[in-house]
Wavefront OBJ file of the C-alpha trace (Angstrom):
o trace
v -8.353 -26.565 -15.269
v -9.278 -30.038 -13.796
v -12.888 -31.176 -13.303
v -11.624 -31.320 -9.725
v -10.124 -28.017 -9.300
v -13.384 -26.156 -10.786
v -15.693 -28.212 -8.134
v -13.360 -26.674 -5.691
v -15.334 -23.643 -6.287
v -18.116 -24.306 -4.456
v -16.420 -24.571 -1.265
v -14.085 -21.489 -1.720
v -16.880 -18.576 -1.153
v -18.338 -20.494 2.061
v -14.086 -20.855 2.986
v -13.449 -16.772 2.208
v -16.752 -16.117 4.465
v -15.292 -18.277 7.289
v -11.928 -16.274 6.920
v -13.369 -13.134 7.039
v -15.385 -14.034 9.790
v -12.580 -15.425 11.728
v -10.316 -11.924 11.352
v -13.202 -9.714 12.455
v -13.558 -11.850 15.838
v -9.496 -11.888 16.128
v -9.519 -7.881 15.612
v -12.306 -7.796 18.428
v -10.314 -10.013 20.519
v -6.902 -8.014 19.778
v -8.721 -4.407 20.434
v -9.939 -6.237 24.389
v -5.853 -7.292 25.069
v -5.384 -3.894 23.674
v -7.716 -1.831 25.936
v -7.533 1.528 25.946
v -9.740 4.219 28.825
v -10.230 8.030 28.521
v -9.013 10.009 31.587
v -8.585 13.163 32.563
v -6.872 15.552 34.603
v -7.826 19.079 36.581
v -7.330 21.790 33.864
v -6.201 19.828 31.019
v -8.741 18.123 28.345
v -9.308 15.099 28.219
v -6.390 12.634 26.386
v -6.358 8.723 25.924
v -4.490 6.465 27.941
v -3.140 2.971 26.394
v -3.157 0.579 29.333
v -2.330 -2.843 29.662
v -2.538 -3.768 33.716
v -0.705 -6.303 35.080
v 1.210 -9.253 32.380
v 1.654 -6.729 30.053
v 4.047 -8.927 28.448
v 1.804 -11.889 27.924
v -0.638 -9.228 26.749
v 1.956 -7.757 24.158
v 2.751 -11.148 22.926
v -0.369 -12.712 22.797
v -1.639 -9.184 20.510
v 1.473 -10.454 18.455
v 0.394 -13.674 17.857
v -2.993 -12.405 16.934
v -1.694 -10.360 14.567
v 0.404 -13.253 13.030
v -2.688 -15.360 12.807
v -4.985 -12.332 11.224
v -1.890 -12.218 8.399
v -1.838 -16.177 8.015
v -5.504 -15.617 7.428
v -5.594 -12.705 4.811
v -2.720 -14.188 2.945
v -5.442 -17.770 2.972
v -7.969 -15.441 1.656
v -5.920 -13.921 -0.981
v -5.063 -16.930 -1.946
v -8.763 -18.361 -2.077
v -9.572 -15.228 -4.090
v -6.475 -15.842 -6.545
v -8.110 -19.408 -7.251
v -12.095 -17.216 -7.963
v -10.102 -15.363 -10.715
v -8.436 -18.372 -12.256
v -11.901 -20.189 -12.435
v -13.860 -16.913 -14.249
v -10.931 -16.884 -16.821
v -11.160 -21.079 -17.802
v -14.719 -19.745 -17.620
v -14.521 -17.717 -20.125
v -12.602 -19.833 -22.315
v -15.531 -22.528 -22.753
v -16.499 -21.340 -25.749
v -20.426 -22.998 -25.531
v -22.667 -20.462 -23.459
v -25.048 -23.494 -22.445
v -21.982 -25.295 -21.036
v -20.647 -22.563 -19.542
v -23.771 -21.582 -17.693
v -24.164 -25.702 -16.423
v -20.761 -24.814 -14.746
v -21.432 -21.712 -13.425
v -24.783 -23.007 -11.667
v -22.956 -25.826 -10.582
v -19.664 -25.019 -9.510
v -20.440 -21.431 -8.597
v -23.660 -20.636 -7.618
v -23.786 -24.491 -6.195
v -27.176 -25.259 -7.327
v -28.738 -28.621 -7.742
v -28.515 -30.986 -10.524
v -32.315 -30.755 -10.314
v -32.689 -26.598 -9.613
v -29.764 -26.190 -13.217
v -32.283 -28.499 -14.883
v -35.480 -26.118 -14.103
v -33.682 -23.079 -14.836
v -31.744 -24.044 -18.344
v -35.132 -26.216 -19.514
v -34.002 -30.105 -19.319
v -33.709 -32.983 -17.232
v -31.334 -33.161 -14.168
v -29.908 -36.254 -16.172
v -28.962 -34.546 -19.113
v -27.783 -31.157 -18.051
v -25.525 -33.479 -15.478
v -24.161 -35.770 -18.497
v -23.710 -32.388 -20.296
v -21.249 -31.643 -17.718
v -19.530 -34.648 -17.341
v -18.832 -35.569 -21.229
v -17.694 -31.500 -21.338
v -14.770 -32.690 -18.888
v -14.446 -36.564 -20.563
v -13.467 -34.375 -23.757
v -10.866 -31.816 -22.796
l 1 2 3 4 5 6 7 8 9 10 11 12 13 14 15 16 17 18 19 20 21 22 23 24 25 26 27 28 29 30 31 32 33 34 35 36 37 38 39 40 41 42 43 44 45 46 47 48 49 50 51 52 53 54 55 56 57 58 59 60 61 62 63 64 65 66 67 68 69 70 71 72 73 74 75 76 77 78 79 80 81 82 83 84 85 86 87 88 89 90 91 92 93 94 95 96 97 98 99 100 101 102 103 104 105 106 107 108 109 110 111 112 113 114 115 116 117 118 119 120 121 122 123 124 125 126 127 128 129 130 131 132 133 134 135 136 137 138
């Protein structure tokens, strides 16, 4: 794995957030086009009634291209996900725990040169140079 693909990381949680955010308000907005209402009738329980008022065609094609864009979206995040599990395994193939947890600060939990530094013991120089000559020599 490239130096490049593992600083990918720290954009991929805030991406899969942003996804997942995006298919809840799509879902909303597909249950409103949807729109359902309870009625009832003299002698007979109540029973739910799928309506759709007037364009029901527009309405039934634009719940279709909702649902297109909610799959585009899950099959992003899968993806996104896919890429989490490929960084964890190079992960655990650095062999040095010290190195390995200047990448996971980094690259994962997206601290600071400065806040890796404080928590590992060091300077922000030298845990960054640690980093860099890790990816000069693979």
């Amino acid at each position: 794995m490239t130096r490049n693909e593992l600083e990918m990381s720290r954009h991929i949680k805030g991406e899969i957030m942003d996804i997942q955010e995006n298919i809840n308000a799509l879902e909303v907005k597909r249950e409103k086009i949807k729109g359902s209402v309870n009625s009832s009738l003299s002698r007979f329980s109540f029973f739910q009634k799928d309506i759709c008022g007037e364009g029901s065609y527009n309405d039934s094609e634009l719940e279709m291209m909702i649902q297109k864009h909610i799959n585009v979206l899950e099959e992003k995040e899968l993806y996104l996900q896919r890429l989490q599990i490929e960084i964890e395994d190079f992960l655990s193939s650095v062999e040095d725990s010290y190195i390995r947890r200047i990448i996971r600060l980094w690259c994962i939990n997206c601290l600071t040169w400065n806040q890796i530094a404080q928590k590992l013991g060091g300077t922000e120089d030298s845990v960054r140079k640690i980093y860099t000559r890790f990816f000069i020599k693979k």
